[in-house]
C-alpha positions in Angstrom: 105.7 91.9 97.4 106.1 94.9 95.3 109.5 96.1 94.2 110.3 99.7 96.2 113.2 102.2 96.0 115.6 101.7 98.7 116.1 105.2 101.0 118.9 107.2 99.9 121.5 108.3 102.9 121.3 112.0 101.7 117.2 112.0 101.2 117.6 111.0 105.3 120.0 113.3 105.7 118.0 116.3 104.5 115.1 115.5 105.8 114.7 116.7 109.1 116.0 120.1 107.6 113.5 120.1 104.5 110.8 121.9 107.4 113.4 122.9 109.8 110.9 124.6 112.3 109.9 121.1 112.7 113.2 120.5 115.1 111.6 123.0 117.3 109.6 120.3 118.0 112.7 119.0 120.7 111.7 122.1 123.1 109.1 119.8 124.3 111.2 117.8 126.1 111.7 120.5 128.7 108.1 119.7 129.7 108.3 116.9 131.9 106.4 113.9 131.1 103.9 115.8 129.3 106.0 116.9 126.7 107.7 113.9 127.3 104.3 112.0 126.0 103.6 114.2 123.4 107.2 114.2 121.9 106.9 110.1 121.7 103.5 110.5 119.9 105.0 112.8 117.2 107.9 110.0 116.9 105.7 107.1 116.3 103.8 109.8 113.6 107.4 110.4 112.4 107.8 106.4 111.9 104.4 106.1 110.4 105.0 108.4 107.9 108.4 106.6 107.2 106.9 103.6 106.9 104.4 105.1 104.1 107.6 105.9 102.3 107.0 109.7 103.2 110.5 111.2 103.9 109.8 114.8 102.6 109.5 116.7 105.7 108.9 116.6 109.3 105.2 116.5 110.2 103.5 119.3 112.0 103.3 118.8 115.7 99.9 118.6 117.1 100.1 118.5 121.0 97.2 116.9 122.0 97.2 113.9 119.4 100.5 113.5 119.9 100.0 113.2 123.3 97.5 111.2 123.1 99.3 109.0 120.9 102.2 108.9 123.4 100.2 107.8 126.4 98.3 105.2 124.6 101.1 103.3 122.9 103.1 103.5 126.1 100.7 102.0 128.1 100.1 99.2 125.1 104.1 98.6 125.4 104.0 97.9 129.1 103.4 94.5 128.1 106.2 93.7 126.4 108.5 95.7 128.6 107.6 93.5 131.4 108.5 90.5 129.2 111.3 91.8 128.0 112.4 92.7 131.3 111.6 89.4 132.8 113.3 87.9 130.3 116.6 89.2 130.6 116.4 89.3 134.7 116.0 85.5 134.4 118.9 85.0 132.0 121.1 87.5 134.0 120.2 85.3 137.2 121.2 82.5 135.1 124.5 83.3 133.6 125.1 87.6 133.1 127.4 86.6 130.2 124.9 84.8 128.2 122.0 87.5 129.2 124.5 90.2 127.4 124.7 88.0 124.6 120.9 87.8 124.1 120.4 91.3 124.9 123.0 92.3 122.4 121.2 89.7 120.4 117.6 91.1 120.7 118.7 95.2 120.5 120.1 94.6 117.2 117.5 92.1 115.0 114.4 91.5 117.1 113.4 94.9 118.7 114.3 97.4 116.1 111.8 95.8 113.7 109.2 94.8 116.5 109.4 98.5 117.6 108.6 99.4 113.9 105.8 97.2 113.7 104.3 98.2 117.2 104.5 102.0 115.6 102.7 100.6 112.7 100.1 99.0 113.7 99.1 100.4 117.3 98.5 97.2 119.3 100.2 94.9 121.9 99.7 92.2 119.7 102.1 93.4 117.4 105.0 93.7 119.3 104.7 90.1 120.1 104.4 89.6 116.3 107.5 87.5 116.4 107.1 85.7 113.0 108.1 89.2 111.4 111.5 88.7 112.3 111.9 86.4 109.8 112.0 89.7 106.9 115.5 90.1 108.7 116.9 87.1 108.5 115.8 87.0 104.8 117.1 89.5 103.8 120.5 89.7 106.4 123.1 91.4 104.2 120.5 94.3 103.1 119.2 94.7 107.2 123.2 94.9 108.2 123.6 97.5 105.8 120.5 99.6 107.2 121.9 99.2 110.7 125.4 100.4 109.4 123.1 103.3 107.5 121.7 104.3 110.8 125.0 103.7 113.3 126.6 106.6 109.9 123.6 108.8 110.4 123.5 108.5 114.2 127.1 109.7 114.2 126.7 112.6 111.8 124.0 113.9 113.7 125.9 113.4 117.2 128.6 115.9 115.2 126.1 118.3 114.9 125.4 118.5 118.3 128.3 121.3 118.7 125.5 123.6 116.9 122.8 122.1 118.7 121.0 121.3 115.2 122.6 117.5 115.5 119.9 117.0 118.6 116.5 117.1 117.4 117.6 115.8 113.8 119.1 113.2 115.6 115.7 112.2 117.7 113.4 112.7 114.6 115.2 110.5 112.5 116.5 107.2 114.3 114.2 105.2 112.6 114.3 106.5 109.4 116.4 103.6 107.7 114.6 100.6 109.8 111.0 102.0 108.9 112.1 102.2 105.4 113.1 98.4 105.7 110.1 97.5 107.4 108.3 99.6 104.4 109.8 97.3 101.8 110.3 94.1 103.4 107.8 93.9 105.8 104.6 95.7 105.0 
């Protein structure tokens, strides 16, 4: 595996402002469903490009790929939803304390960087891709520190939701540290 640079917290900082038209893009989450669609297709582009190691500026929107892209990979996640879910509704049937403990569990190693690979490579296959998790565990110390990275980034974002700019720079860039992971320790 090659040797890459790790993301910088102020390269992920700036970026959702180095094409700042590009948080228009969040208007289209006044569309329902539709926009809805279309704004998760532009996310998984958003993650793609992370994952390529391109943090230089929001992408341009294009509606009906991106809506495209959105129906499509939320259809091929219904799959793994339904697992998921029945998953957690057995374990909660079971013993609710232990199903918070796995769900804690799950939320903060195994879907992240499933989620990353699904956005990657576009099929159901890949969320199920469990031997991936393994890049996490490897490498613990440096994945803690990405989710700290993104838990700081998150909150600086949520700050700047008193001028509203926090919101879409907040939505376009949740994944930015964990595709930046996956881009070095997975890919």
């Amino acid at each position: 595996m090659k040797k890459t640079a790790i993301l910088d917290f102020t390269t992920a900082f700036k970026y959702p402002f180095n094409r700042s038209i590009g948080l228009l893009n969040i208007l289209w989450i006044f569309l329902p469903i539709i926009g809805w669609f279309a704004l998760g297709g532009y996310t998984i582009r958003i993650v793609q490009e992370f994952c390529k190691g391109k943090f230089s500026e929001l992408p341009s929107f294009k509606f009906s790929q991106d809506l495209h892209l959105g129906v499509l990979m939320f259809l091929k996640s219904i799959p793994f939803i339904l697992v998921y879910g029945i998953l957690i509704f057995i374990l909660t049937v079971l013993s609710p304390w232990i199903a918070g403990i796995v769900r804690f569990f799950l939320s903060l190693f195994v879907v992240p960087i499933l989620t990353i690979n699904f956005f990657t490579k576009q099929t159901i296959i890949s969320f199920f891709e469990i031997e991936i998790i393994k890049s996490v565990f490897d490498n613990f110390v440096e994945y803690i520190i990405v989710v700290l990275k993104t838990i700081l980034l998150t909150i600086v974002f949520f700050l700047m939701w008193i001028v509203l700019v926090g919101i879409p720079a907040g939505t376009f860039t949740q994944y930015i540290f964990l595709a930046d992971f996956y881009r070095r320790k997975v890919q």
